[in-house]
N, C-alpha and C positions, 0 to 999 in steps of 0.2 A: 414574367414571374421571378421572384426574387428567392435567391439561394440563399439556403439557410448559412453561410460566407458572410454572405452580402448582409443581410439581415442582422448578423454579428456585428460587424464590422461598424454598423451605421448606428447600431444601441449603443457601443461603445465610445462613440464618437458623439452623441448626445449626454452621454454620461459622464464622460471627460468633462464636455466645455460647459454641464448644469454644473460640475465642482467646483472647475476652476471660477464659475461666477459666483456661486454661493458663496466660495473663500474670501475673494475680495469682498463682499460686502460684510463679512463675520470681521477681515481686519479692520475695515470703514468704521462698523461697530465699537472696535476697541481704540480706537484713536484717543488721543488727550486733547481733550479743548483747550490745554493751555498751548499746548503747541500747535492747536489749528489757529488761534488768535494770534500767536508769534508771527505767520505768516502775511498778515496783513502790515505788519512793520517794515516788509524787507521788499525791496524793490524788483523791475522786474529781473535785470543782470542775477540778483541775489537767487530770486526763483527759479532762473531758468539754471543757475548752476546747484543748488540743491538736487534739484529733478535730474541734471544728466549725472549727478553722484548715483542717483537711486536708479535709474534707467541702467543697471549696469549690464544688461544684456547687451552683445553686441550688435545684432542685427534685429534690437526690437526699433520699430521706425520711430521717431522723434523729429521736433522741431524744434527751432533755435531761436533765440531773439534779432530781431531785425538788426542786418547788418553782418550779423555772425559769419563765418566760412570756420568748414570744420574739414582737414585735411585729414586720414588715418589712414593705416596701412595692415591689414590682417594677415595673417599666417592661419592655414587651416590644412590637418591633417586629421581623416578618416578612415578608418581600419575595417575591412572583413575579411570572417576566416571562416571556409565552412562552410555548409549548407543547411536550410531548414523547408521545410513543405509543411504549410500551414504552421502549428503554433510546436510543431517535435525535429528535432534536429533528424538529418540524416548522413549516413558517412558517403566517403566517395567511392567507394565499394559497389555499393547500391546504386549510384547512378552512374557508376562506368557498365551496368549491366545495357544501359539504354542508351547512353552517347559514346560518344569516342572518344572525347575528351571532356574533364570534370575541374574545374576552376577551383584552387585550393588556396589562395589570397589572393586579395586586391586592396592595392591604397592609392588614396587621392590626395593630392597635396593642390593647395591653394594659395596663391598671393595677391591679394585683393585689394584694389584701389579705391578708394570712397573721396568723393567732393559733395559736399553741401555747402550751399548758400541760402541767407533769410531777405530775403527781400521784405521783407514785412516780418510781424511778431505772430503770423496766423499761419505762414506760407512759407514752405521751405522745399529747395529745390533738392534733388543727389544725382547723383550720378556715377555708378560704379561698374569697374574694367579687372579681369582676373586672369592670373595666369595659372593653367594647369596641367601637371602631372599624373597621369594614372600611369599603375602599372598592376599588373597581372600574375600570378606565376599557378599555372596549370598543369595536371599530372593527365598523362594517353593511356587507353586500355594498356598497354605496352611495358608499363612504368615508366617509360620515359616521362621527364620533366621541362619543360620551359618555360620561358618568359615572356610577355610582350609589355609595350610601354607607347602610350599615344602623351603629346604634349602639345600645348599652343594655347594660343587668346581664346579664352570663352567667350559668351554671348555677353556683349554687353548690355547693363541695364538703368534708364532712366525711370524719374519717379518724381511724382508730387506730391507732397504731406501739407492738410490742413489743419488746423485746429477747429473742429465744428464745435466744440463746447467746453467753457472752461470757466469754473466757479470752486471759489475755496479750494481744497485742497484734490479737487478730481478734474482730469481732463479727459477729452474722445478727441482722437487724430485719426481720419480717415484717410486714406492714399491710395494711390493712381499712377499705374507705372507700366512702361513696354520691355521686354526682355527681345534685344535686335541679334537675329541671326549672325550674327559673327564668328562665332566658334564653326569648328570643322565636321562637317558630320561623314568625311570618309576618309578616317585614319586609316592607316594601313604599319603593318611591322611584319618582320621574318618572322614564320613558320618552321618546323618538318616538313611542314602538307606544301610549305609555298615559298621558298626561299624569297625570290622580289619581291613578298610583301600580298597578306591578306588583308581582306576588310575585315577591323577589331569588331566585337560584337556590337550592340545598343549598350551597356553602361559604360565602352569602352573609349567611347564618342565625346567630341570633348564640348559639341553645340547642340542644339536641338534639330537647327534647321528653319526654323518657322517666326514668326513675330508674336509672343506671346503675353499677352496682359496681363497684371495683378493688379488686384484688390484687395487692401486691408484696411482693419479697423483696429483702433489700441485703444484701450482704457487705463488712466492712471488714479492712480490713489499716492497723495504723498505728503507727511507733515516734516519737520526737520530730524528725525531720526529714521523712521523707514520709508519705504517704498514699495508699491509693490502693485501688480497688475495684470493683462489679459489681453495678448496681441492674436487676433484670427487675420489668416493670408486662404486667398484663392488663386491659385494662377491655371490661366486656362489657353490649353491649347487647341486653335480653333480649326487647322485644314493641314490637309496632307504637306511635308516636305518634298522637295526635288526627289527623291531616293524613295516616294512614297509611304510614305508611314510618318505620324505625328505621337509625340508621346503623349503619355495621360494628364488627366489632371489634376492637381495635387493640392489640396488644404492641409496648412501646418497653424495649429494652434497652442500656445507657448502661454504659461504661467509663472511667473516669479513671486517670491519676498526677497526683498534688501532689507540692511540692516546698517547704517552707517555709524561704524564704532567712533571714528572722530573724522579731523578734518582731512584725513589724507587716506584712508583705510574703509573698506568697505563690502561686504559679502552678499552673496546672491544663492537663493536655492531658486531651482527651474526645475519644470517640466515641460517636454513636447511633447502635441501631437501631431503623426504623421501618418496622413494616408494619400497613398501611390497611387494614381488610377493604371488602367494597363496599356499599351502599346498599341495604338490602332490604324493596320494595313501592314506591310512588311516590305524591305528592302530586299530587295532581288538576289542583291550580290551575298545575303548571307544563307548557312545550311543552319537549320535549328536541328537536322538530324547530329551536326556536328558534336554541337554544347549547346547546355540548355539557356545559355545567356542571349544567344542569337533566337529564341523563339518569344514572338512579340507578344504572343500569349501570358509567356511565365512575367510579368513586371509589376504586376498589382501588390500590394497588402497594407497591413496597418503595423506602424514602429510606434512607442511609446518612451521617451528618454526617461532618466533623471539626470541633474547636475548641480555642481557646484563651481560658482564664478567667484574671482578676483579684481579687485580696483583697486589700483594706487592713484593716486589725482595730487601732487604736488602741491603745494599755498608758492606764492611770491611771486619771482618774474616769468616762472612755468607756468603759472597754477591752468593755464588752460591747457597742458599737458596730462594725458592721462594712458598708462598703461593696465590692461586688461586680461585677465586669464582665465577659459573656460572648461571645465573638462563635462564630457556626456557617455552615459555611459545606457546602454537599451533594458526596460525592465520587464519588456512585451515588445511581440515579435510574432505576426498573423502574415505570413506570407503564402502566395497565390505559387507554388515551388514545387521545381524545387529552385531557390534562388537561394546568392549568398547570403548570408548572416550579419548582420551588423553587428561588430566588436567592439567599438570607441570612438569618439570624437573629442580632438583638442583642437582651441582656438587662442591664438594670442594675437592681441591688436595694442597697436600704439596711435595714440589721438591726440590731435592738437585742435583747440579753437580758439581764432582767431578773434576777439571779441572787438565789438567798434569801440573808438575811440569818443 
């Protein structure tokens, strides 16, 4: 039987992605013909760099013109502060009544490596490698305060993007991709409770553990001034880790418009969607009596962003040169808690593609 949670959560996430599709097809509607006919003048180099002007999302998938290699490098930091249970904040007051220790920030920093290759104009490979930072800082019934910090290579993840459909000014790029246990899933750092070193909680962790698939599909809409469209992602985790426990599964569904003001300038309004599945089985070595981070229960809910992106993209002997700026800020926040808060997210990425010759 399904909780009147669950039942929310899933309205909301139908309701989401009937907007985000009804939008695109409201801006399809407003298109100009004279500028859908311009594109039949311009080649395909010409199209596919149009398209990555208006694709200014960074991690929305895309494909490349045969031959392409697209090297880039992201910087990504994420903020929480706080606590919430369900969709009302709570202080750390109230849940130093029940754990021992109550977690009062955490940030995640990211340094992200992407390679793509087109072997064909349908088919495009990637391949991306991340380094990361978390770190922690925690308050004890006691007042006392500390820190902890896990760092290392994440899991890395491969992927296939195809073009299944692509007529005038709309395309669909389905993909297929494995996320390899690479990252570490038994950090450890100094304590009070444990000078050599405790196991960090589950968000503390810097891998999953497991071999994890995703599945997306993107839709594009694009003439020579906007862009704009509708990426759905599944990634699903299918069996226990070493350390017993697999985390959930997660669907992130993301909408944009672009607007490209000229040849080098270009802006992006977004919105995610994000829903967490929860934590299922539990590693041994952690107390959930301790904090609530370590209880595989608390991991679940729905985040809902807004944002606004940045593109600069160079003309001449750069022009496959492109820097990127994103900020995300949460507008909705249904968590299964008491869990942290999500406060921000910024992204900055610098792209180069290699275009054939």
């Amino acid at each position: 039987m399904y909780t009147k949670t669950t039942i929310m959560n899933r309205f909301i996430k139908q309701l989401f992605i009937a907007s985000l599709i009804s939008c695109v097809f409201c801006f399809s509607a407003l298109a100009n013909s004279d500028e859908e006919d311009d594109l039949y003048s311009l080649s395909l180099e010409e199209l596919m760099n149009i398209r990555m002007k208006k694709i200014s999302l960074l991690d929305v998938p895309h494909t490349h013109a045969k031959g392409e290699i697209m090297l880039s490098y992201h910087y990504m930091s994420m903020n929480m502060e706080g606590a919430r249970d369900g969709t009302k904040d709570i202080s750390n007051d109230v849940i130093l009544q029940d754990y021992m220790v109550a977690p009062d920030k955490m940030n995640m920093m990211m340094h992200m490596f992407h390679l793509m290759y087109a072997p064909s104009d349908r088919l495009t490979f990637m391949l991306m490698m991340n380094q990361t930072t978390k770190s922690m800082d925690v308050v004890m019934r006691n007042g006392m305060e500390f820190s902890t910090t896990s760092k290392g290579f994440s899991d890395i993840k491969i992927s296939a993007l195809y073009t299944l459909f692509e007529k005038k000014e709309t395309r669909l790029v389905g993909g297929f991709g494995l996320s390899l246990p690479t990252g570490s899933i038994n950090a450890t750092d100094a304590t009070p409770m444990n000078e050599q070193g405790q196991k960090l909680p589950y968000p503390m962790q810097i891998g999953t553990g497991t071999v994890d698939p995703t599945m997306s599909l993107t839709y594009f809409l694009s003439n020579t001034n906007y862009g704009w469209g509708v990426d759905m992602r599944n990634t699903f985790r299918l069996y226990d880790n070493e350390n017993g426990y697999h985390f959930g599964n997660t669907f992130k569904s993301t909408g944009w418009y672009s607007r490209i003001w000229n040849d080098w300038f270009t802006t992006t309004l977004m919105t995610d969607f994000l829903q967490q599945g929860k934590i299922s089985g539990a590693d041994e070595d952690l107390n959930p009596m301790m904090i609530y981070t370590a209880d595989p229960s608390l991991s679940n809910g729905t985040i809902i962003y807004g944002g606004l992106g940045i593109n600069l993209h160079p003309n001449g002997k750069i022009e496959g040169l492109r820097l990127a700026i994103e900020g995300k800020l949460p507008v909705f926040q249904n968590l299964n808690g008491p869990q942290m808060k999500h406060k921000n997210a910024l992204k900055v990425a610098l792209t180069y593609v290699f275009q054939k010759k």
